[in-house]
PAVOBA-216776 format. One line per 8 residues: their letters; for each residue x, y, z of N, C-alpha, C. Coordinates in steps of 0.001 Angstrom, whole numbers, plus 500000, padded with zeros to 6 digits. Layout:
BEGIN
a = X/Y/Z/X/Y/Z/X/Y/Z ~ ...
% end
This chain:
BEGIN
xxxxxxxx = 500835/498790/500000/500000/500000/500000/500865/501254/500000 ~ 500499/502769/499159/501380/503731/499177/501225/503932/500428 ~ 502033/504997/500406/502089/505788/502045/501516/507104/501558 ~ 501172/508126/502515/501206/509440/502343/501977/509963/501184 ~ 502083/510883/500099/502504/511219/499256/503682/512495/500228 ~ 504918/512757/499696/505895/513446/500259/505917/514960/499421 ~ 506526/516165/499752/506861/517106/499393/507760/516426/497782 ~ 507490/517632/496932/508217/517381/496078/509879/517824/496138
xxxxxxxx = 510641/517441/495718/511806/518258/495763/512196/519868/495770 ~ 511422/519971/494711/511615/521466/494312/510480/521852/495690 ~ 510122/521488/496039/509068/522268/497594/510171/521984/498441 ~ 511308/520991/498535/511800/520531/499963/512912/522225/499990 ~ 513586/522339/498863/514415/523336/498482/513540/524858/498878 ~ 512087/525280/498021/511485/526331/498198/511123/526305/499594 ~ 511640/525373/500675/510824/526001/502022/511874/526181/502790 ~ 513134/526210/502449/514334/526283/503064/514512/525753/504230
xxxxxxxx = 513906/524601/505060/514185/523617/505624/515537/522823/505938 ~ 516301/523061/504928/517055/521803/504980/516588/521031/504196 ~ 518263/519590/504300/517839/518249/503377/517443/517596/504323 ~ 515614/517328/504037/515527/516223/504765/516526/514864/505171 ~ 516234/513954/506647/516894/512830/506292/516425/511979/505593 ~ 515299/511571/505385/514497/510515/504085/515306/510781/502988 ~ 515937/511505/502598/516911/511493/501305/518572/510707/501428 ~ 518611/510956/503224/520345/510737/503159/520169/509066/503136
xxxxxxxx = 521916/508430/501864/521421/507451/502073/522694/506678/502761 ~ 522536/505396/503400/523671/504805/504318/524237/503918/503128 ~ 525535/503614/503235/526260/502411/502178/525620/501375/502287 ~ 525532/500262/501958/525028/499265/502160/526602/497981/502009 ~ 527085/498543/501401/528118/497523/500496/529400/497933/500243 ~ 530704/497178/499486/531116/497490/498772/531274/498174/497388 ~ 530077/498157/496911/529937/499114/495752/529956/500581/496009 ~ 528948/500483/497574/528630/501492/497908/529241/502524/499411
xxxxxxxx = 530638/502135/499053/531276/502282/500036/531927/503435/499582 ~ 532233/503928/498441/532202/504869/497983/531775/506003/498081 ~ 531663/507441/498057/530790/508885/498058/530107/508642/496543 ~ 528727/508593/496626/527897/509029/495507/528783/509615/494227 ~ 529305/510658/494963/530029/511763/493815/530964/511679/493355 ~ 531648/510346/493997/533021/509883/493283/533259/510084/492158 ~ 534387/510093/491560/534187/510315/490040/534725/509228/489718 ~ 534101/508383/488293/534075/507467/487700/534165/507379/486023
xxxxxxxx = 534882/506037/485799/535522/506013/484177/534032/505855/483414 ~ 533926/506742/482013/533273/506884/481179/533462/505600/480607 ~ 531983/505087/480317/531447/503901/479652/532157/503976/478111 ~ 532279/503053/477398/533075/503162/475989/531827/502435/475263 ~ 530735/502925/475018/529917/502663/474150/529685/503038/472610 ~ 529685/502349/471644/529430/503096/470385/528393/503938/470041 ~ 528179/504570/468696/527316/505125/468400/526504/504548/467517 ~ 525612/503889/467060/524926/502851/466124/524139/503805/465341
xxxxxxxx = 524454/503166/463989/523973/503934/462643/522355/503138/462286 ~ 521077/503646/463231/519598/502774/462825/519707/502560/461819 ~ 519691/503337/460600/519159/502956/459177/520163/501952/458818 ~ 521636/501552/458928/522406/500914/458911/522013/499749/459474 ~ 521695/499669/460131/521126/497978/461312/519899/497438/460067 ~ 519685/497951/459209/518685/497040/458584/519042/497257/456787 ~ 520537/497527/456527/520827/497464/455568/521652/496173/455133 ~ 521314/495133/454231/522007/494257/453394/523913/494342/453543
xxxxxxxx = 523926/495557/453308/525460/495645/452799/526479/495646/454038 ~ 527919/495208/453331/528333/495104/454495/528584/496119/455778 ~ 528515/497193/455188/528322/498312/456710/527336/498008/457404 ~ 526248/497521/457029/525091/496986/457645/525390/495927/458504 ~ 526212/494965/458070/526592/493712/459066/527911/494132/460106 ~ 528522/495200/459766/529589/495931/460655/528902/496605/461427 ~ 527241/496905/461707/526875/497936/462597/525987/496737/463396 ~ 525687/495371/462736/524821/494673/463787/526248/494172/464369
xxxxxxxx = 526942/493835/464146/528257/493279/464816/528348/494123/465944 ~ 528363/495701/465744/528760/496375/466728/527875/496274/468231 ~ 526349/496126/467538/524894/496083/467934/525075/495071/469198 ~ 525609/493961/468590/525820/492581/469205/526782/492828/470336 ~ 527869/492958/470055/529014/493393/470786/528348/494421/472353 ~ 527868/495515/471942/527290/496569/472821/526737/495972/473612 ~ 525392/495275/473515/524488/495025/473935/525039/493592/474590 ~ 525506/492918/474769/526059/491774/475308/526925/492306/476525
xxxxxxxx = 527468/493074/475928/528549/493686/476833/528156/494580/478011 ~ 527499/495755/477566/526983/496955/478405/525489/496807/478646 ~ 524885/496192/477754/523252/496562/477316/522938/497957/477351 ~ 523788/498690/476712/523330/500090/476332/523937/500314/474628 ~ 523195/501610/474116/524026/501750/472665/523854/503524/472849 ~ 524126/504237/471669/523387/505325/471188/523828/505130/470034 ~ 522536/505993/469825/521771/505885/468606/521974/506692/467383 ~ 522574/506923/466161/521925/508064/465419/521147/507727/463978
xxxxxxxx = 521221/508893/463776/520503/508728/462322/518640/508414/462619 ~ 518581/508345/463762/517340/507938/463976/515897/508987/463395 ~ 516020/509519/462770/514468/510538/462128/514250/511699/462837 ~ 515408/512088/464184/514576/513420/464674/515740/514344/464496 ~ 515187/515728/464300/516247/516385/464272/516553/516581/465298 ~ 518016/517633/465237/518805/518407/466963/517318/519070/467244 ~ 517031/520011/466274/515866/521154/466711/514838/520081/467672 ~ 514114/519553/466651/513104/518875/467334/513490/518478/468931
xxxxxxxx = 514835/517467/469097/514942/517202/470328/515290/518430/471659 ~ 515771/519566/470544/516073/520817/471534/514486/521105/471959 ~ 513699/521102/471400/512358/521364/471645/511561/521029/473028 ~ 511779/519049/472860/511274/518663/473820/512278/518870/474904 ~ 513378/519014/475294/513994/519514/476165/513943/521057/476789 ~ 513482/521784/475702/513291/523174/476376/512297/522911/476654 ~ 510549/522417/476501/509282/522047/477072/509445/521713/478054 ~ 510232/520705/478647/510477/520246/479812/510972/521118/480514
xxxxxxxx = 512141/522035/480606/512091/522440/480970/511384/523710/481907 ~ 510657/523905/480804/509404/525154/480959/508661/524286/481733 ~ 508060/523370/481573/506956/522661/482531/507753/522815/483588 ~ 509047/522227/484255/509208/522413/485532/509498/523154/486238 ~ 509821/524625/485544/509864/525615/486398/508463/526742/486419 ~ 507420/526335/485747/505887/526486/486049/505714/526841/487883 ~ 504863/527505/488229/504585/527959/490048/503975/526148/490241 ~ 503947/526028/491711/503416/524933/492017/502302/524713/491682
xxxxxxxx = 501505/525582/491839/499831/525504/491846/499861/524939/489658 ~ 499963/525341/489595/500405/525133/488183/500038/523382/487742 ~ 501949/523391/488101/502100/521724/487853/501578/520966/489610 ~ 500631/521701/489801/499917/520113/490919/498636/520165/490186 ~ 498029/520938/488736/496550/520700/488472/496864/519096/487673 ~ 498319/519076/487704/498596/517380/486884/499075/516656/487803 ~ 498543/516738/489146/499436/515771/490203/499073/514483/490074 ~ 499826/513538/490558/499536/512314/490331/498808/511914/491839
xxxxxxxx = 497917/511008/491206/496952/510215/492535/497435/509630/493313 ~ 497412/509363/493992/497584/507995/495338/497376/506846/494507 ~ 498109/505847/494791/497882/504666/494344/498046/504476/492746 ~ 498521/505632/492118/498406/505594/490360/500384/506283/489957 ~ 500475/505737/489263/501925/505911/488146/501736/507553/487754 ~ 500801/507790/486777/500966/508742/486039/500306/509855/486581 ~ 501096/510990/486393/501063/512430/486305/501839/512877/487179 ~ 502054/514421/487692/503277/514993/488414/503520/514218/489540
xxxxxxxx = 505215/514880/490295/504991/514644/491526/506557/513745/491857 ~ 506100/512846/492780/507135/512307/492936/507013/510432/492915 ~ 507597/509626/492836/507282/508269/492878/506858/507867/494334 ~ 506156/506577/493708/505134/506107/495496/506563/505831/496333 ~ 505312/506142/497579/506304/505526/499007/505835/504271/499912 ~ 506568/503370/499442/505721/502217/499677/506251/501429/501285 ~ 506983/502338/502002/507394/501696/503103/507899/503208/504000 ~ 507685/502754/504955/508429/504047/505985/510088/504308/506053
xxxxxxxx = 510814/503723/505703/511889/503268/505697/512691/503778/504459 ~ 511428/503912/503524/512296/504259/501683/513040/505149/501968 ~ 514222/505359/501336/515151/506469/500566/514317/506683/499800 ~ 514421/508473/500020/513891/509269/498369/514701/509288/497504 ~ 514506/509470/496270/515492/509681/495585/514822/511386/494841 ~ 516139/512208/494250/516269/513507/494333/515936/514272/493247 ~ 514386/513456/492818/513963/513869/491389/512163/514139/491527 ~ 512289/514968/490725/510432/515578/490230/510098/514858/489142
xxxxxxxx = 509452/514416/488745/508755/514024/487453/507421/513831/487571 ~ 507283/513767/485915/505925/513957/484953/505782/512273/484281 ~ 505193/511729/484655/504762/510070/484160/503331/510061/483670 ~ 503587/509936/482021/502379/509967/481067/502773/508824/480371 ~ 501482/508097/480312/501161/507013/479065/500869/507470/478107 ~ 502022/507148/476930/501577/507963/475474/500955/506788/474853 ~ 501256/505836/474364/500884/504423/473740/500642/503648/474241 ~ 499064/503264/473995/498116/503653/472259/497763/504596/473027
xxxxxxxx = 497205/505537/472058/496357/506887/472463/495087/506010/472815 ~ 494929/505633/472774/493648/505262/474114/493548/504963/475110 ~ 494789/505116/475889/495272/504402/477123/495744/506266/477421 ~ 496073/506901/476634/496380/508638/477114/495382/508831/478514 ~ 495915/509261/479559/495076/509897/480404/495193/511651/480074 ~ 494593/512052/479528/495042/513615/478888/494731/514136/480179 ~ 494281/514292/481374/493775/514946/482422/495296/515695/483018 ~ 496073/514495/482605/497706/514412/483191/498507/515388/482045
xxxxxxxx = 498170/515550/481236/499361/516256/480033/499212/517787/479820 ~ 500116/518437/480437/499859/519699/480454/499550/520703/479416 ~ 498918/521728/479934/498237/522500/478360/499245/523929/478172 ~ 499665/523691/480051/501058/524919/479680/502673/524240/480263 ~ 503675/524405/479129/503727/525154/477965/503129/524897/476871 ~ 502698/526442/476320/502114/525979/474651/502650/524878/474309 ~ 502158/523946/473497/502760/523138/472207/503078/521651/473132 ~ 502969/521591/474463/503505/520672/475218/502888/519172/474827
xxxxxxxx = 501401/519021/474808/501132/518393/474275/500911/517794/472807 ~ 501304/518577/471949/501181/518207/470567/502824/517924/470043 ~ 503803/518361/471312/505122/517927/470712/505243/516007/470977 ~ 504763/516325/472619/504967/514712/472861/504057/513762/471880 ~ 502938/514402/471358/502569/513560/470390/503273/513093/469442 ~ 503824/514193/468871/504994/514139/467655/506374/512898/468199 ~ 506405/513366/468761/507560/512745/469505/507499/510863/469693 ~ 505818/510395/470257/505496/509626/470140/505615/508785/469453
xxxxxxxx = 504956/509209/467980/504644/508749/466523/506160/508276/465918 ~ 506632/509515/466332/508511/509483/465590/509634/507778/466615 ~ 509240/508099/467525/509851/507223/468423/509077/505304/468133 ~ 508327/505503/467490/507232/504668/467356/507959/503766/465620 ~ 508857/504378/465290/510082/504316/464032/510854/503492/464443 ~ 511359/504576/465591/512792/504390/466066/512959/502895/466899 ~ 511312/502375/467490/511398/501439/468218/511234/499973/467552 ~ 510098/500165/466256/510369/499027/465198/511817/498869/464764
xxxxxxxx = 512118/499428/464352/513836/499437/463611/514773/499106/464437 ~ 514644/499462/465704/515256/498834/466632/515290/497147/466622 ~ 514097/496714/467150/513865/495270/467471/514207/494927/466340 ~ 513969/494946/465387/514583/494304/463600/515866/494401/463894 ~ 516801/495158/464382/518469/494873/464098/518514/494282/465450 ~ 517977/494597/466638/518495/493358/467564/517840/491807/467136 ~ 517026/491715/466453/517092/490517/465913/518104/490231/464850 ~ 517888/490911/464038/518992/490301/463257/520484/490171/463605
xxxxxxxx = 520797/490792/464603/522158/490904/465115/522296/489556/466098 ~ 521249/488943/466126/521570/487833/466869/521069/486384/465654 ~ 521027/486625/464791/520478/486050/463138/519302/485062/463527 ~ 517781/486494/463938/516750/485413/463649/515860/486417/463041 ~ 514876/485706/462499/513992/486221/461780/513442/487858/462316 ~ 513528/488988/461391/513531/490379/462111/512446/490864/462815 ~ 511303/490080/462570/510019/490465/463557/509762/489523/464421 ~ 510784/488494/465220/510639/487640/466038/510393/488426/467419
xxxxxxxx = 511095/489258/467885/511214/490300/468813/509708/491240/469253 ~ 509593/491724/467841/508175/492309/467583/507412/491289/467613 ~ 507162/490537/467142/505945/489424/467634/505455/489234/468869 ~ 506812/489081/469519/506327/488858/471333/505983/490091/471596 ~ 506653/491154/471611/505971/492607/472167/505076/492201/472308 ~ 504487/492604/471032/502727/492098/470919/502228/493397/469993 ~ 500759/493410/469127/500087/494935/469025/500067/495859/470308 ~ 499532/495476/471311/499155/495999/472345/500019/496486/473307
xxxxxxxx = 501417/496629/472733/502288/497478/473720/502414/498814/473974 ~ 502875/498881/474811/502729/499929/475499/504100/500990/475558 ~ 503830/502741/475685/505030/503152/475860/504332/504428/477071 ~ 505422/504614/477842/505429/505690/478896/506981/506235/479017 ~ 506303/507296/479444/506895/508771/478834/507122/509505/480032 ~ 508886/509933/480779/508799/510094/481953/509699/511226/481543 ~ 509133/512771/482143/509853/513728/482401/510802/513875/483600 ~ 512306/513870/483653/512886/513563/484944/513106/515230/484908
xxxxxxxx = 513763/515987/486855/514283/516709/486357/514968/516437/487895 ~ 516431/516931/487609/517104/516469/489449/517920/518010/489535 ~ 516818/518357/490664/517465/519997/491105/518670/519876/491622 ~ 519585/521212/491877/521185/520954/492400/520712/520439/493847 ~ 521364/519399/494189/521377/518899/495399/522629/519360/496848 ~ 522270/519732/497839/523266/520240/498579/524263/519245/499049 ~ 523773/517887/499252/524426/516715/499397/524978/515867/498643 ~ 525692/515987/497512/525966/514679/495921/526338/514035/496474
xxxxxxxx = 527036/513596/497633/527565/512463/498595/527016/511741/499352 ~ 525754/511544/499551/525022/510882/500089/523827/510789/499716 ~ 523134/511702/498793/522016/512010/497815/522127/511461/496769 ~ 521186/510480/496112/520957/509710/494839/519586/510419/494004 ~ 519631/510646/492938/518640/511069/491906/517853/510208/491643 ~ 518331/508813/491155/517721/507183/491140/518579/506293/491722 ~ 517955/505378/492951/518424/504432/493273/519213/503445/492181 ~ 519836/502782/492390/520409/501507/491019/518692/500467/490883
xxxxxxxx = 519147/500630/489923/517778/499642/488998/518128/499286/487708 ~ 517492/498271/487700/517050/497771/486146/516286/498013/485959 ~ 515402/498832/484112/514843/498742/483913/513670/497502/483462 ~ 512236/497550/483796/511116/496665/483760/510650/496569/482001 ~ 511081/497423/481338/510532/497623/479732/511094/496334/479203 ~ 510936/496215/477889/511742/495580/476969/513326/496138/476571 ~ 512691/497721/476382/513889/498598/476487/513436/500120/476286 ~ 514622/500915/476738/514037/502558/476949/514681/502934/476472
xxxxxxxx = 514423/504024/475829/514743/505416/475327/514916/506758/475486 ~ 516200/507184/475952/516299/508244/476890/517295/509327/476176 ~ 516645/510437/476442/516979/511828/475954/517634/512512/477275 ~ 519216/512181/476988/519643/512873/478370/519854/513905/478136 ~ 520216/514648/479842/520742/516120/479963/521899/516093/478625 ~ 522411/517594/477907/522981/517352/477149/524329/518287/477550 ~ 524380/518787/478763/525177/519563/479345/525509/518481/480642 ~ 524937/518281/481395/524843/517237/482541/525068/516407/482922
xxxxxxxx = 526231/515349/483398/526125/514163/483290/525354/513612/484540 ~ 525765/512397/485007/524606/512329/486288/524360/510485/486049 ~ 523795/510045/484536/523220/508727/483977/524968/507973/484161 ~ 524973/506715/485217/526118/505920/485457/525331/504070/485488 ~ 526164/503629/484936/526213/501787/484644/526765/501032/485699 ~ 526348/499682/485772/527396/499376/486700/527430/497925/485463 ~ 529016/497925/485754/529734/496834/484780/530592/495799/485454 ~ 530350/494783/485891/531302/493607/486642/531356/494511/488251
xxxxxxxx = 530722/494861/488783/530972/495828/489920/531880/496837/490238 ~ 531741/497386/489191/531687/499106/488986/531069/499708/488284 ~ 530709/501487/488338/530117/502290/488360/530948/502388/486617 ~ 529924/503063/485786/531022/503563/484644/529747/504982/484388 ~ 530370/506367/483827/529190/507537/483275/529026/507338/482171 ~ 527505/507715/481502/527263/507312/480273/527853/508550/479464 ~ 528211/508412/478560/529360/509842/477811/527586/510403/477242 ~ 528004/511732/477144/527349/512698/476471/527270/513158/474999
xxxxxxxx = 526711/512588/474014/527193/512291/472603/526071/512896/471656 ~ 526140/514316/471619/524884/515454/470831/524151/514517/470251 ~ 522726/514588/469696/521702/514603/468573/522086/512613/468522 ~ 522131/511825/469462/521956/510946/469595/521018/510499/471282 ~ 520513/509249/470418/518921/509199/471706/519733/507723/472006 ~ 519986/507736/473782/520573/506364/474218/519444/505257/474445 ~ 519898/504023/474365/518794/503195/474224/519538/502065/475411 ~ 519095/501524/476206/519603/500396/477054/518404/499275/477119
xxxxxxxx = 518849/497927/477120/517981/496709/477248/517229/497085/478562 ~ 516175/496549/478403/515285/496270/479637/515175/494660/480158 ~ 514580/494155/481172/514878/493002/481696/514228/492102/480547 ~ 512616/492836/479732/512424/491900/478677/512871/491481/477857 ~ 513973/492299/477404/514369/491432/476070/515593/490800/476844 ~ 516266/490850/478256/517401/489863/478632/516386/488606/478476 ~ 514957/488499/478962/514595/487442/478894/514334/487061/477816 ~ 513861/487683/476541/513813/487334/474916/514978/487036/474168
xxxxxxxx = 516245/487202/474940/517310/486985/474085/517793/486191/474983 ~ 517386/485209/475767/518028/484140/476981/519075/484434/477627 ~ 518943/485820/477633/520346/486545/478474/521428/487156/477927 ~ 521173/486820/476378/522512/487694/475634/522319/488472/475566 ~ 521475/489466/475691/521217/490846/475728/521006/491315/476922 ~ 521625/492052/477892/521873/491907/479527/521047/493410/479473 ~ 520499/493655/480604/519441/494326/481355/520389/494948/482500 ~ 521079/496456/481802/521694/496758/483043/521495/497526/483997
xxxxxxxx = 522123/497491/485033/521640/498041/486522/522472/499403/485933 ~ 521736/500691/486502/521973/501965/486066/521416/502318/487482 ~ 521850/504287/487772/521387/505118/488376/521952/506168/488672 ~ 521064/507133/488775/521519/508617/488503/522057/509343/490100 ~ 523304/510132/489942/523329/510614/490817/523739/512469/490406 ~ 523718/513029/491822/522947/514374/491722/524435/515369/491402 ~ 523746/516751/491476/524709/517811/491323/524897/518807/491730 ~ 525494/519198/492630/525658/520784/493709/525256/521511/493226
xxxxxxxx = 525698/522251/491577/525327/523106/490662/524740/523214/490248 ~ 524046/522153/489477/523332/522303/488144/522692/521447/488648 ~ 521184/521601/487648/519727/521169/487671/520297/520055/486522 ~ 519590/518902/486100/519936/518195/485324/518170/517937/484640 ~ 517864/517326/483429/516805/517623/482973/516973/515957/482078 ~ 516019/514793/482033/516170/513727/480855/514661/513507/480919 ~ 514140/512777/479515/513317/512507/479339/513370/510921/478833 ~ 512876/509829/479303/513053/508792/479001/511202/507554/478350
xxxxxxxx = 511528/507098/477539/510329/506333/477440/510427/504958/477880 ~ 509808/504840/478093/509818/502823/478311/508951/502454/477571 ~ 509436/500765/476592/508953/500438/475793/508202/498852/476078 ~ 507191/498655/476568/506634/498055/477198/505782/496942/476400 ~ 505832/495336/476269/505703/494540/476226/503915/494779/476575 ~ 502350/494494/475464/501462/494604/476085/501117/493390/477117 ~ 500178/493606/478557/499788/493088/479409/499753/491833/479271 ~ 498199/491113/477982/498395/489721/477755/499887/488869/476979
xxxxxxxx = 500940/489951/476799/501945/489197/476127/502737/488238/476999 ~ 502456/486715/476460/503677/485694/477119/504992/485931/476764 ~ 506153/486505/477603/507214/486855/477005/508369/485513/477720 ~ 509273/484812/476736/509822/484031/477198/511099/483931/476012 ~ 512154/483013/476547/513331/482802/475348/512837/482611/474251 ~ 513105/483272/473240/513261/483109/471808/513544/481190/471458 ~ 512779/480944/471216/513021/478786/471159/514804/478829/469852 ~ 514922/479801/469525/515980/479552/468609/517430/479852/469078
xxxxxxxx = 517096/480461/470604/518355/480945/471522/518549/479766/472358 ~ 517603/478996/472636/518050/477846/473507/518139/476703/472944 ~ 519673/476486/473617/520679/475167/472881/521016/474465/473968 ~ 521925/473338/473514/522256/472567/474481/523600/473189/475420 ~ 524022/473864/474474/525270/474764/474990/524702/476051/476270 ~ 523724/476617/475154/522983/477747/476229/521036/477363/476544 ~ 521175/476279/477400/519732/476062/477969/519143/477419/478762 ~ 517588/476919/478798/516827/478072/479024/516760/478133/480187
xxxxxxxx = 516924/479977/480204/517231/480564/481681/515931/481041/482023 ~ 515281/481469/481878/513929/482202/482120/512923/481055/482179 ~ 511614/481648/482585/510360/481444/483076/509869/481636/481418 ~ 508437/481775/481542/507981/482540/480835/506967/483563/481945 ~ 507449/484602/481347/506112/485859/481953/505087/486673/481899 ~ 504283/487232/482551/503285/487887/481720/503208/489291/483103 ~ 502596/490515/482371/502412/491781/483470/503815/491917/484043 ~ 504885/491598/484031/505827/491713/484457/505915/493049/484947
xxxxxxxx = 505683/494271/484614/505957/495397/485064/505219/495956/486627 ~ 504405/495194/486627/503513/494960/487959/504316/494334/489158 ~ 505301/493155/488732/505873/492868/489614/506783/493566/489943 ~ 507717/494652/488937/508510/495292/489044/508727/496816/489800 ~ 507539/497305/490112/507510/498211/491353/507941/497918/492088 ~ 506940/497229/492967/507020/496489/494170/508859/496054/494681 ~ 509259/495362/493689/510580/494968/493707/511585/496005/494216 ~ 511463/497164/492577/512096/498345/492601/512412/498898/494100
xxxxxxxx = 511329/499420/494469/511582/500315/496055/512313/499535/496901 ~ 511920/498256/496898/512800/497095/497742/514547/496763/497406 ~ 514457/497384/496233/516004/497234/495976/516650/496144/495682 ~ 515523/495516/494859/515371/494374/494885/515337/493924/493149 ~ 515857/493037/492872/515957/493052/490615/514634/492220/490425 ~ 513546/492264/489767/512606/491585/489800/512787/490005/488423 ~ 513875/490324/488020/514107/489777/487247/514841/488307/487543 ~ 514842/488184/489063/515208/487486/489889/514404/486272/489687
xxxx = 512856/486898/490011/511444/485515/490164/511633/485393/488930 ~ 512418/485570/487456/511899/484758/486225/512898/483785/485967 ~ 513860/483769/486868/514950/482592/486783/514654/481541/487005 ~ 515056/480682/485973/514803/478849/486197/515404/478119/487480
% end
C-alpha cells in the first residue's frame, strides 16, 4: 500500500528547511562504500547507425556486429541517424524544461493520485523506511492513444502536448527498427522480437528533472535499477552528466554524445534473448550546481503478452534461463523500492 505522498523536491528546496533525512542514504556495500560523487571512468559505448542495422550491405553487418558486441557487453548503445532532428529534440527539452519551472499551483493541476503511476509529483512511498530519491517528474502514458490519460498532460507550455505527440509517433520508428536489428544481430527472423511485444504494447513517457542537490555524497537522483521495459529510450541532459552503469561491479558515466537518443535493454528482452542481451543496473546521481533535465520512454511489452526465450536461443550449449512471463511490470515496482531486481522471480 502507498504511504502518504511526500513534498516534492523542488518544495523541499522552496521552504528552506534543509535536506531532509528521508533522502540521506547509508552504504550498504562494497559498491557502495564509495561517496555518491566519486568520480568514475566513462562507459566506451558506440554510436549505432539505425538505418544501417537494417541494411544488406556490408556496413550493415559491421553495425549489427557492433549492435551485438554493445548490447552483450553493456546493454546500452546510442543511437543516430534515427528521424529526429537536433531542433526537434532541443524542443522537447526546452518544454520540459518550461513545465518544471511552472509555480506549484500550476504543475499540481497534473498531480499524480495515490495509488496511480501517472502524472506529476514524485514516485510512490511504499514503506516508511524508503530512501527518496532527488527527482520531480511527469509520468504519462503515450501508447496507444487510448490508454492517454490527457487529464495528466499539460496545456502549459504551449505546444507541450502536441510535441509529445509528435515525439510519440517518431519514436514509434525508432522502436520498430530497433527490434529488427536486435534481431537480426543475433540472426533470427527480424520480427521475432516484435511478435512477442505484441500489438498491444505499450510506451510511457517520463519527464525527469534532478534539482542541484546540497548533498551529491550521500544524495541519489535514482536508486540503482534495472529497467522493467523491453527497452528505453532516453533523451539525456545534454550539458549534465549524472546517467552511470554498473559493469562487473563498477560504476562507469554514460558519455554525452549530441543529437543521439541512448537506448539500454530492459529486463524483457534479457529474457527474449536468453540473456545475451543483459538488462543493466543503472542510476543517477545528483549535482551541487546544476539542475539536470532527461526525458526517458519505456517500451513496454502489452499486458496479455507471454514473454519468454526466443526457442531459437536455447541450445544445448545455452539452455533456458527464464520462466515465461506475463504483466511483468507489475511485479517490478514492488521489487524496485525494495532494491530488489525483479528479474530474479523469472529465473529457472
Amino acid at each position: 500500500m502507498e504511504k502518504p505522498k511526500f513534498k516534492t523536491v523542488q518544495e523541499v528546496i522552496a521552504s528552506g528547511e534543509g535536506l531532509p533525512e528521508r533522502y540521506l542514504h547509508t552504504p550498504t556495500g562494497d559498491i557502495e562504500s564509495q561517496p555518491l560523487d566519486a568520480p568514475v571512468p566513462e562507459m566506451d559505448i558506440p554510436a549505432i547507425d539505425l538505418i544501417l542495422l537494417l541494411s544488406p550491405s556490408d556496413n550493415g553487418r559491421q553495425e549489427l556486429s557492433k549492435l551485438h558486441s554493445a548490447l552483450s557487453t553493456w546493454g546500452v548503445v546510442q543511437v543516430m541517424n534515427h528521424g529526429m532532428t537536433e531542433a526537434f529534440l532541443e524542443k522537447i527539452y526546452e518544454l520540459t524544461k518550461q513545465f518544471f519551472a511552472l509555480p506549484t499551483e500550476e504543475k499540481q493541476k497534473y498531480a499524480r493520485e495515490i495509488g496511480s503511476i501517472q502524472g506529476y509529483g514524485n514516485d510512490m512511498i511504499l514503506s516508511d523506511d524508503q530512501v527518496l530519491d532527488w527527482i520531480d517528474r511527469l509520468y504519462l502514458t503515450t501508447y496507444p492513444e487510448d490508454q492517454r490519460k490527457l487529464h495528466f498532460w499539460p496545456e502549459i507550455p504551449a505546444g507541450f502536448r502536441e510535441t509529445l505527440h509528435e515525439y510519440t509517433m517518431k519514436q514509434q520508428v525508432v522502436i520498430k527498427q530497433f527490434f529488427k536489428g536486435m534481431a537480426r544481430s543475433l540472426e533470427l527472423d527480424e520480427n521475432c522480437f516484435l511478435d512477442m511485444y505484441g500489438e498491444n504494447a505499450m510506451m510511457d513517457t517520463r519527464f525527469n528533472l534532478y534539482p542541484p542537490c546540497p548533498r551529491p555524497d550521500k544524495v541519489i537522483g535514482v536508486k540503482p535499477h534495472a529497467d522493467g521495459s523491453a527497452f528505453t529510450l532516453l533523451l539525456p541532459d545534454k550539458d549534465v552528466e549524472g546517467l552511470q552503469f554498473l559493469k562487473d561491479g563498477k560504476w562507469y558515466k554514460a558519455p554525452i554524445v549530441p543529437d543521439t537518443i541512448l537506448i539500454n535493454v530492459g529486463d524483457q528482452i534479457e529474457i527474449m534473448s536468453n540473456g545475451i542481451y543483459k538488462s543493466p543496473v543503472h542510476r543517477v546521481v545528483t549535482n551541487r550546481e546544476k539542475e539536470r533535465i532527461s526525458v526517458a520512454t519505456f517500451c513496454v511489452p502489452g499486458a496479455d503478452q507471454e514473454i519468454h526465450p526466443v526457442e531459437a536461443l536455447v541450445t544445448e550449449t545455452r539452455p533456458r534461463l527464464y520462466k515465461t512471463v506475463k504483466k511483468y511490470v507489475e511485479l517490478y515496482f514492488e521489487y524496485y523500492q525494495q532494491g530488489r531486481r525483479p528479474i530474479e522471480a523469472a529465473l529457472i
